[in-house]
N, CA, C and O atoms as a MOPAC input file, in Angstrom:
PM7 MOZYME 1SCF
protein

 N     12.58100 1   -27.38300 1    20.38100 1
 C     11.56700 1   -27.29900 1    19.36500 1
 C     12.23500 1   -27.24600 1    17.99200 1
 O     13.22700 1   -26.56500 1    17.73000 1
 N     11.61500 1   -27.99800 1    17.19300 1
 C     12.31500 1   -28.19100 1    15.92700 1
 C     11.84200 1   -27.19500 1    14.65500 1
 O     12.51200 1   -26.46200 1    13.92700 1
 N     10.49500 1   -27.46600 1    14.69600 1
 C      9.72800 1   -26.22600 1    14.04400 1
 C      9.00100 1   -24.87700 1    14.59500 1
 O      8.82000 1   -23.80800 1    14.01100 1
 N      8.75300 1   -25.15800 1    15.51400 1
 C      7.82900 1   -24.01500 1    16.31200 1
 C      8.89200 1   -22.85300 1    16.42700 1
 O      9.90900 1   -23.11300 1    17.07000 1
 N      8.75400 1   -21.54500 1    15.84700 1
 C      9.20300 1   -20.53100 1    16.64700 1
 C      8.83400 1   -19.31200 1    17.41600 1
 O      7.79600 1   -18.82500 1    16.96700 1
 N      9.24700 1   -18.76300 1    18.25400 1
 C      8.87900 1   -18.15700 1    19.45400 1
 C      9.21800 1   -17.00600 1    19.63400 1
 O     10.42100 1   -16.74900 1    19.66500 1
 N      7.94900 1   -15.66500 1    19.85700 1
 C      8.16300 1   -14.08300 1    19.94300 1
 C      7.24200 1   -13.77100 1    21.15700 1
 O      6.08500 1   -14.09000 1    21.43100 1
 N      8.55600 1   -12.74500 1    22.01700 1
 C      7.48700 1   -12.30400 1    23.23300 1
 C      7.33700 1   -11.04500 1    22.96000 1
 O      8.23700 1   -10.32600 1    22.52500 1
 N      6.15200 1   -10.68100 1    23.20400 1
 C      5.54200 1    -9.17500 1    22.72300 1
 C      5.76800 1    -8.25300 1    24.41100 1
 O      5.21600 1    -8.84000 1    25.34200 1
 N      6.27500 1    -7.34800 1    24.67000 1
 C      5.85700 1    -6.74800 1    26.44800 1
 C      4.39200 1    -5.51000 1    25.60900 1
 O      4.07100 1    -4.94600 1    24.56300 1
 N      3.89700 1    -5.78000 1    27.35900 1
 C      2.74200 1    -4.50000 1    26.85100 1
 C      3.04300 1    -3.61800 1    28.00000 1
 O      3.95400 1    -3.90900 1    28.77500 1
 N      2.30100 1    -2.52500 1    28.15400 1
 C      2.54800 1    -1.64100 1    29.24200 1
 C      1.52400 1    -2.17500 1    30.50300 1
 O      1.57600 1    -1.54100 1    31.55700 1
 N      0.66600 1    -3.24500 1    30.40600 1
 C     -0.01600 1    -3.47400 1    31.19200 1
 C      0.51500 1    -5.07900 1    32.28100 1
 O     -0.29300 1    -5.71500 1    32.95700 1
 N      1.41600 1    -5.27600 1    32.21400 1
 C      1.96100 1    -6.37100 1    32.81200 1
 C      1.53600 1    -7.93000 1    32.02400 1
 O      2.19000 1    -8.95000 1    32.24000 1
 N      0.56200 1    -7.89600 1    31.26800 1
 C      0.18200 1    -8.77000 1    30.61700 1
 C      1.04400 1    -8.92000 1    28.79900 1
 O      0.93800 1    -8.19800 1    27.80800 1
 N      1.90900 1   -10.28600 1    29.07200 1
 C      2.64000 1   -10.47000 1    27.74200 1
 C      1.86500 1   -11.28700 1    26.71500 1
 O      0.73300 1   -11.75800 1    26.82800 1
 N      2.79100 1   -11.36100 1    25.59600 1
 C      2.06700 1   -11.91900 1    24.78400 1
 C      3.14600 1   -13.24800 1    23.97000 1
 O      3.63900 1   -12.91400 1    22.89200 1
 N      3.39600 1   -14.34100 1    24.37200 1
 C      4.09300 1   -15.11300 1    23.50800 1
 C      3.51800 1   -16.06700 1    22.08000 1
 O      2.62800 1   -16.89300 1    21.87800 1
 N      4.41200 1   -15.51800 1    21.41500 1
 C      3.54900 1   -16.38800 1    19.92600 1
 C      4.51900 1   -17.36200 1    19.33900 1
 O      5.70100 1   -17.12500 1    19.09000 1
 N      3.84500 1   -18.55400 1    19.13500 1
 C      5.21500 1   -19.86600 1    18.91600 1
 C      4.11700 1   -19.76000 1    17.26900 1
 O      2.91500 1   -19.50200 1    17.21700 1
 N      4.96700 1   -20.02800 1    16.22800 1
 C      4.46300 1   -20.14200 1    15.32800 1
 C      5.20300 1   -21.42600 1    14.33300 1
 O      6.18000 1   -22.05500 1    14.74100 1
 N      4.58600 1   -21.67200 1    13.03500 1
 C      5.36500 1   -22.55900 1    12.58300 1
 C      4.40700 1   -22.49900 1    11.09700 1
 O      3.24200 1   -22.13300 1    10.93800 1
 N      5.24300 1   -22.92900 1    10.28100 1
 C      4.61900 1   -22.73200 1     8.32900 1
 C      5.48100 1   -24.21800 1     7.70500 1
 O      6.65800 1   -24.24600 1     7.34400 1
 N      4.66200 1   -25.19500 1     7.71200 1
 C      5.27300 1   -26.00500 1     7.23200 1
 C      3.92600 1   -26.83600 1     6.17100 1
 O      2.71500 1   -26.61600 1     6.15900 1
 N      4.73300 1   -27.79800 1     5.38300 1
 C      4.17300 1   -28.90200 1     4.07400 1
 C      2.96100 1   -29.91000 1     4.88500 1
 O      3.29600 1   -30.46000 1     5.93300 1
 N      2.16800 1   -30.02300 1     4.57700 1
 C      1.11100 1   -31.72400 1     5.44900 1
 C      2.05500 1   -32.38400 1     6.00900 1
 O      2.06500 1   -32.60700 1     7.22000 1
 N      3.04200 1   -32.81100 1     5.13000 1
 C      3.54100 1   -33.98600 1     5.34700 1
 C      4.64100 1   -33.74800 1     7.29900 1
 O      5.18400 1   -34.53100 1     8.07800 1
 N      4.41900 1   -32.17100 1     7.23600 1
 C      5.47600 1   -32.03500 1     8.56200 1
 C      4.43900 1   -31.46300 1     9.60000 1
 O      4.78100 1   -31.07800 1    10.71800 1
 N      2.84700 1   -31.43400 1     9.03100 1
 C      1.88100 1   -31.04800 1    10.01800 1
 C      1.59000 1   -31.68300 1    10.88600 1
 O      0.86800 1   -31.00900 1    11.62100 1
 N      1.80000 1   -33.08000 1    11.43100 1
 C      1.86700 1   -33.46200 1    13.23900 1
 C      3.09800 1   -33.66800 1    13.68300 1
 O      3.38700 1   -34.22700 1    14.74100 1
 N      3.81300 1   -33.24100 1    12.91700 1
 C      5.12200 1   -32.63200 1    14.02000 1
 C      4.92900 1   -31.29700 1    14.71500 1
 O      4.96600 1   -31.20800 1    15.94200 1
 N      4.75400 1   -30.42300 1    14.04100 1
 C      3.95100 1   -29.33100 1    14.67700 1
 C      3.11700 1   -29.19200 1    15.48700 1
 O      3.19000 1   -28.43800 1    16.45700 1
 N      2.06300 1   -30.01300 1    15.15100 1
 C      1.13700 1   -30.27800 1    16.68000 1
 C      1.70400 1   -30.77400 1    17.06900 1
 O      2.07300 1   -29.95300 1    17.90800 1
 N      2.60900 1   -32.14700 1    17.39300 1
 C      3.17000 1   -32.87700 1    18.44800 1
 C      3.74600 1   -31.49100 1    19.28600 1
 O      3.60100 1   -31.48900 1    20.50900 1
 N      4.33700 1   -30.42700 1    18.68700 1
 C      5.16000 1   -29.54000 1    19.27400 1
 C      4.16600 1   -28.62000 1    20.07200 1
 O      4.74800 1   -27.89600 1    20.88000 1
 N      2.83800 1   -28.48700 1    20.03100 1
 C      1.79200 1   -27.70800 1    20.14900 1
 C      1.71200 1   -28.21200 1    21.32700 1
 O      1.99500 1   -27.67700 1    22.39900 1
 N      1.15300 1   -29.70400 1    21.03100 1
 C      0.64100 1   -30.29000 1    22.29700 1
 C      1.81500 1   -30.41900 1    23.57400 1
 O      1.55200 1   -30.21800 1    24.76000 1
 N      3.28700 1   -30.83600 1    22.98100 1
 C      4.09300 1   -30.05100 1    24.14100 1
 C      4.27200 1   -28.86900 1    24.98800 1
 O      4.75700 1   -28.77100 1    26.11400 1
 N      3.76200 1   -27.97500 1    24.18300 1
 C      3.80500 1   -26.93200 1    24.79000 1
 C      2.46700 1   -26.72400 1    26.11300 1
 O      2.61600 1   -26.48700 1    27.31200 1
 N      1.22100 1   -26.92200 1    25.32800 1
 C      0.47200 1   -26.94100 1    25.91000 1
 C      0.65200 1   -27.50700 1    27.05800 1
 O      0.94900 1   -26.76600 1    27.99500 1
 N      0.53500 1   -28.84900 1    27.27900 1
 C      0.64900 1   -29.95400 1    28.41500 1
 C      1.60500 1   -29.30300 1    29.53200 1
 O      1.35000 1   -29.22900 1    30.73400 1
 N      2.92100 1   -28.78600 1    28.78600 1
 C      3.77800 1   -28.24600 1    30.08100 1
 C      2.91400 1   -26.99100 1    31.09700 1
 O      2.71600 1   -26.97500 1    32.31100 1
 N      2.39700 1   -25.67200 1    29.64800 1
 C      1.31400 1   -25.01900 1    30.52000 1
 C      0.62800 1   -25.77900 1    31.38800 1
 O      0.68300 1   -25.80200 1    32.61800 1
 N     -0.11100 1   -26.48300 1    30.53100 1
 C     -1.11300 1   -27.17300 1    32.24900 1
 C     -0.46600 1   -27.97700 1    33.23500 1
 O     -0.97400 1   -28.27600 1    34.31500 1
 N      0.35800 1   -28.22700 1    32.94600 1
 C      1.65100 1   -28.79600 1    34.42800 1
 C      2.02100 1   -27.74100 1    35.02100 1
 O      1.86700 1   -27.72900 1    36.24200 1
 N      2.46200 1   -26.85000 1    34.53300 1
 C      3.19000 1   -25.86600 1    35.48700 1
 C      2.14600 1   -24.95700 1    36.43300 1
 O      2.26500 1   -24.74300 1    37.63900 1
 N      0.84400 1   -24.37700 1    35.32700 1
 C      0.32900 1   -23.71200 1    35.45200 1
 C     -1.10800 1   -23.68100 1    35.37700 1
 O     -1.87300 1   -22.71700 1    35.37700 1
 N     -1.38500 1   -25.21800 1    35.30000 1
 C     -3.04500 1   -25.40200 1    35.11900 1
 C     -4.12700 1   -25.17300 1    36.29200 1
 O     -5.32000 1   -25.37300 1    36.06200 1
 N     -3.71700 1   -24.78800 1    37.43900 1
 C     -5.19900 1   -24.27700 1    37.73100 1
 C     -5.33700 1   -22.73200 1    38.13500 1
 O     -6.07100 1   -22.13900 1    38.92500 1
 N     -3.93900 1   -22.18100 1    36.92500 1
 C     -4.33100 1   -20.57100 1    36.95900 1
 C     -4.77400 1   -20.45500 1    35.21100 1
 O     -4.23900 1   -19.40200 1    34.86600 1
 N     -5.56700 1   -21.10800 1    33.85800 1
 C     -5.79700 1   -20.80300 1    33.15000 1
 C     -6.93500 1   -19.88700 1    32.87800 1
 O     -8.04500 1   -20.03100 1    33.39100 1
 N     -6.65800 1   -19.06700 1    32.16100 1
 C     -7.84600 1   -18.23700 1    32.24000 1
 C     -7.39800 1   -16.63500 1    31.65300 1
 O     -6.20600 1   -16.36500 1    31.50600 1
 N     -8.34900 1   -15.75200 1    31.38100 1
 C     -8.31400 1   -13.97300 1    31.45100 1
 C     -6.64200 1   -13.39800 1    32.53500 1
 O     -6.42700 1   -13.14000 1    33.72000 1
 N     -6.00000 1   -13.42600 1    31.53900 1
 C     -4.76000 1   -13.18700 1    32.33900 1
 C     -5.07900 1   -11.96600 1    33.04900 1
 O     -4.55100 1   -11.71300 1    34.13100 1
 N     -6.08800 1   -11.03800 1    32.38100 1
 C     -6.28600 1    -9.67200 1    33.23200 1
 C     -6.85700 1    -9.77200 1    34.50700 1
 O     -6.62200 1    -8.95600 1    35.39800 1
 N     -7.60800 1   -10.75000 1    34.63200 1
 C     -8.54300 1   -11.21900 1    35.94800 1
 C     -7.39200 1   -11.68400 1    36.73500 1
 O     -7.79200 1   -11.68400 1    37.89900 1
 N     -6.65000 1   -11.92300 1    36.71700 1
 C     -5.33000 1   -12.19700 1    37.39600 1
 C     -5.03100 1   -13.82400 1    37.44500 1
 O     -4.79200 1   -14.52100 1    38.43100 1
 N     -5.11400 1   -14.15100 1    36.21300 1
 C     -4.35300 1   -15.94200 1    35.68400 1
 C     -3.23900 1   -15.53700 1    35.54400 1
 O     -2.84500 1   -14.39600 1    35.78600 1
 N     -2.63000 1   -16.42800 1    35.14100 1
 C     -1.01100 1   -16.72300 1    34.71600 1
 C     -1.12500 1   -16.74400 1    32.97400 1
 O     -0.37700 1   -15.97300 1    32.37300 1
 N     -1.88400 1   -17.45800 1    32.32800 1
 C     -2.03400 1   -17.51100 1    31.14900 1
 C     -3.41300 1   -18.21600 1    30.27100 1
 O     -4.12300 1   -19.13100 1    30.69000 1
 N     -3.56800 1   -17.37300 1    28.72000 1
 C     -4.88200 1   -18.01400 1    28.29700 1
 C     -4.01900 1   -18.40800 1    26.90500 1
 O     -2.98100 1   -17.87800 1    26.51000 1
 N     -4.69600 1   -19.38600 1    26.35500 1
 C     -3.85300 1   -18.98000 1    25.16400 1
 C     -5.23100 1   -19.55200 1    23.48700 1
 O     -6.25000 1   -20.24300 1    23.50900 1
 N     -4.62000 1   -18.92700 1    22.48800 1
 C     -5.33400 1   -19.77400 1    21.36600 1
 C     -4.55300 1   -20.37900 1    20.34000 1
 O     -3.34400 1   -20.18100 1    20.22600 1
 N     -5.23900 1   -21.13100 1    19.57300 1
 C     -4.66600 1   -22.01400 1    18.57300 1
 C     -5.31600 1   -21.85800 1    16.90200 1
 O     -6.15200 1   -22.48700 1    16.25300 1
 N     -4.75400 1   -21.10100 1    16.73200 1
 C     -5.02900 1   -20.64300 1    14.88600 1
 C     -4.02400 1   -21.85900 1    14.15500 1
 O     -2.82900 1   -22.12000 1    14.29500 1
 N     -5.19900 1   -22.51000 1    13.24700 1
 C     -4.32600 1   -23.07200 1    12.37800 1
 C     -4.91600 1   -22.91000 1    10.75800 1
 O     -5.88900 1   -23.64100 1    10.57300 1
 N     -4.64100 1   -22.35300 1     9.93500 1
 C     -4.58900 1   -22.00600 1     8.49400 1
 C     -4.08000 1   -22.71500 1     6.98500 1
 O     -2.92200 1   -22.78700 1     6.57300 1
 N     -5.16000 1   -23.13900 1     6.40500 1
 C     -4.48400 1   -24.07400 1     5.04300 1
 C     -4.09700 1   -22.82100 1     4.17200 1
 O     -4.94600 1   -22.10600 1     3.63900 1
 N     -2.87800 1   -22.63800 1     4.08600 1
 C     -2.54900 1   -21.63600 1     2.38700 1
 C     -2.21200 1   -22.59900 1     1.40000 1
 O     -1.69000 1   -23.71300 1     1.37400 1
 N     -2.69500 1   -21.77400 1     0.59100 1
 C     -2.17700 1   -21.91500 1    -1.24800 1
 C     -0.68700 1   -22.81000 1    -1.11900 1
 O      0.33500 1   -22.47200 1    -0.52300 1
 N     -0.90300 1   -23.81700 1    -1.74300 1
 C      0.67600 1   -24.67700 1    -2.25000 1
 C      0.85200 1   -25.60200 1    -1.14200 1
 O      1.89400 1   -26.20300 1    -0.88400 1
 N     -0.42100 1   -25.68100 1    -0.40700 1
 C      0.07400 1   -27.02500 1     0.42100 1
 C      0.56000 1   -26.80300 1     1.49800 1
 O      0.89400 1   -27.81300 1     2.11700 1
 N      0.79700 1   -25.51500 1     2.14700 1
 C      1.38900 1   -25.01200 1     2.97600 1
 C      0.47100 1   -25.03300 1     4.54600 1
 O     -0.67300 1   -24.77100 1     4.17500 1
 N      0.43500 1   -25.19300 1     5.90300 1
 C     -0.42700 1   -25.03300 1     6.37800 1
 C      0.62000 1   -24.41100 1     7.65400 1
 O      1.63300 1   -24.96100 1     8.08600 1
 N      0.03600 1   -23.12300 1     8.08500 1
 C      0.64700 1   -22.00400 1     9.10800 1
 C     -0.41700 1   -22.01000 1    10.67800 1
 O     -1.56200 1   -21.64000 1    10.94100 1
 N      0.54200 1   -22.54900 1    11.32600 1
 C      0.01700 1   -22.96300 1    13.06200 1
 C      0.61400 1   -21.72400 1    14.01700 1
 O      1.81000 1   -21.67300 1    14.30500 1
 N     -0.13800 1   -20.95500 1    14.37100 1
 C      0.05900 1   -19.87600 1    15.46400 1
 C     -0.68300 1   -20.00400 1    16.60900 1
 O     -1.87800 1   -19.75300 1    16.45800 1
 N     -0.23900 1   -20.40200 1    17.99300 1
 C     -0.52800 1   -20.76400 1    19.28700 1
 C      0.50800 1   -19.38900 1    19.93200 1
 O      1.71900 1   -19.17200 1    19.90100 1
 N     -0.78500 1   -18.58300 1    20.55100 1
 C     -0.36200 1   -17.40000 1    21.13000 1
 C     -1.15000 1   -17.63400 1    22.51500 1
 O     -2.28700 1   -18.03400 1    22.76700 1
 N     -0.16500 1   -17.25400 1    23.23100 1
 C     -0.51800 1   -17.19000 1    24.82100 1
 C     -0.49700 1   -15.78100 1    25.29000 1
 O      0.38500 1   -14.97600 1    24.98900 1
 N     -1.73000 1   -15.48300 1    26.20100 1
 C     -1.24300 1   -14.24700 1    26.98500 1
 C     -1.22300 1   -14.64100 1    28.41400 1
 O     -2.01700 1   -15.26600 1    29.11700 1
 N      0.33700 1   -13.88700 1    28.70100 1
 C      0.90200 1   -14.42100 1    29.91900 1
 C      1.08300 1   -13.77300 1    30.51600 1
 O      1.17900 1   -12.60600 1    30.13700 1
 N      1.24600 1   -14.13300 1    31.84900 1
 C      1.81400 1   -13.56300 1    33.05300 1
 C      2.95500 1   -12.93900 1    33.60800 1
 O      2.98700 1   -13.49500 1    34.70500 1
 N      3.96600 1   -12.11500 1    33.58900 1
 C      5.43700 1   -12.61500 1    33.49500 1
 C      5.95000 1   -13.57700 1    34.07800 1
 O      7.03800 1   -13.94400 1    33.63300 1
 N      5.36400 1   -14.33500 1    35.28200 1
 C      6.23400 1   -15.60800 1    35.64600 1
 C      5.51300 1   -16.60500 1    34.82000 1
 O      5.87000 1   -17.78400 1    34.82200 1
 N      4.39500 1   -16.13000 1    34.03200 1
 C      4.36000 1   -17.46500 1    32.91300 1
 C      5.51600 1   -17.47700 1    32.24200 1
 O      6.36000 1   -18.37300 1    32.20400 1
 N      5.50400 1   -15.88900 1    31.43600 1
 C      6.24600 1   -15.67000 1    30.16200 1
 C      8.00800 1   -16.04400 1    31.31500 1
 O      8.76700 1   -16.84300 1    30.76600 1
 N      8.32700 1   -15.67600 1    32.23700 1
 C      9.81700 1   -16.42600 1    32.44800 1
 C      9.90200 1   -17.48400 1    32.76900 1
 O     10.97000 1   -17.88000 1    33.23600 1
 N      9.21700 1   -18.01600 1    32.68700 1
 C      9.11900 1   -20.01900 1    33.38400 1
 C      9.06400 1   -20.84900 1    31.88900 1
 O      9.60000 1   -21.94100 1    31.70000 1
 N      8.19100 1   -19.97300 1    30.73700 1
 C      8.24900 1   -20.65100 1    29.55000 1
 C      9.45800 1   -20.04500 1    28.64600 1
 O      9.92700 1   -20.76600 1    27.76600 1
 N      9.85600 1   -19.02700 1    28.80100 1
 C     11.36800 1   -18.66100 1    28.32400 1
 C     12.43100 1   -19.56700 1    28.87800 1
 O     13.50300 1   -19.64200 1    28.27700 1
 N     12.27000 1   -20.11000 1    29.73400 1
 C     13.08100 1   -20.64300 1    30.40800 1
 C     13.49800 1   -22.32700 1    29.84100 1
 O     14.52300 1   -22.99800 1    29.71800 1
 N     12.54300 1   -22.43700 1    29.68700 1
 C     11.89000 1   -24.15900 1    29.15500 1
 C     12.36500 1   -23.84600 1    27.60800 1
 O     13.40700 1   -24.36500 1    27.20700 1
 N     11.49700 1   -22.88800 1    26.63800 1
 C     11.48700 1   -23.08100 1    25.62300 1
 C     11.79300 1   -22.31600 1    24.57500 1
 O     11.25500 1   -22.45300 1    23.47600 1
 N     12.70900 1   -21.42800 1    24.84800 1
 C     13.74800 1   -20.25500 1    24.42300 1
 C     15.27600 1   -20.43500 1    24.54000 1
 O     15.88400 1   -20.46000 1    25.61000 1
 N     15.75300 1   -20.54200 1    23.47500 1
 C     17.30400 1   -20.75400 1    23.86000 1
 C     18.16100 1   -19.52900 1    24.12300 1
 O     17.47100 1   -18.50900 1    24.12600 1
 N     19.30000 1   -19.33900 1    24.31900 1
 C     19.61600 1   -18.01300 1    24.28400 1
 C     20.01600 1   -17.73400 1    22.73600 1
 O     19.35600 1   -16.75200 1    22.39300 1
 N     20.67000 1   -18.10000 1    21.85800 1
 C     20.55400 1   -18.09000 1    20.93200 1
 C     19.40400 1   -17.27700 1    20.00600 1
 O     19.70200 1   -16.62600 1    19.00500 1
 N     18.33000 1   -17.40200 1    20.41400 1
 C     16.67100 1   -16.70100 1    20.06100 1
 C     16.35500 1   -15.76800 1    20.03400 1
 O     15.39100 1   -15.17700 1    19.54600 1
 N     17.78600 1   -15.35200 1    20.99200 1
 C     17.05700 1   -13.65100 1    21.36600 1
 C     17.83400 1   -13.11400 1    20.66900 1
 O     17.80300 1   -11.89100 1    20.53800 1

């Protein structure tokens, strides 16, 4: 991933929280989604017919906030709540070691 970057939250309830985010110019705003929609697509490959209420017992749900700021700037936050073999199957894919 070139722009997107990536924070895993732990909770005490087995349910994580990964947030890929990214703050970039128009001109670099469908690179970002291109990076979105990668992400996504792999979820539903790996993991598409557990989407859903991770508490109900899915693997992962996730949303897609995207925000115009002041100066042209537009800030994309795609947060998933995961499973832990979501959250280690997508650490795995899309976390370098470096990241941590």
């Amino acid at each position: 991933m070139r722009h997107l970057t990536f924070d895993l939250t732990d909770s005490s309830d087995d349910i994580l929280t990964l947030e890929a985010m990214a703050s970039t110019r128009e001109a670099e705003h469908a690179a970002v989604m291109a990076e979105v929609e990668q992400v996504r697509a792999w979820a539903q490959a790996q993991f598409g017919g557990r989407q859903g209420p991770v508490e109900d017992g899915n693997a992962w749900d996730h949303e897609l906030l995207i925000q115009h700021e002041e100066g042209g700037w537009i800030t994309v936050t795609l947060t998933f709540s995961a499973s832990p073999e979501f959250a280690d199957a997508f650490q795995a894919v899309f976390v370098s070691p470096e990241d941590d």
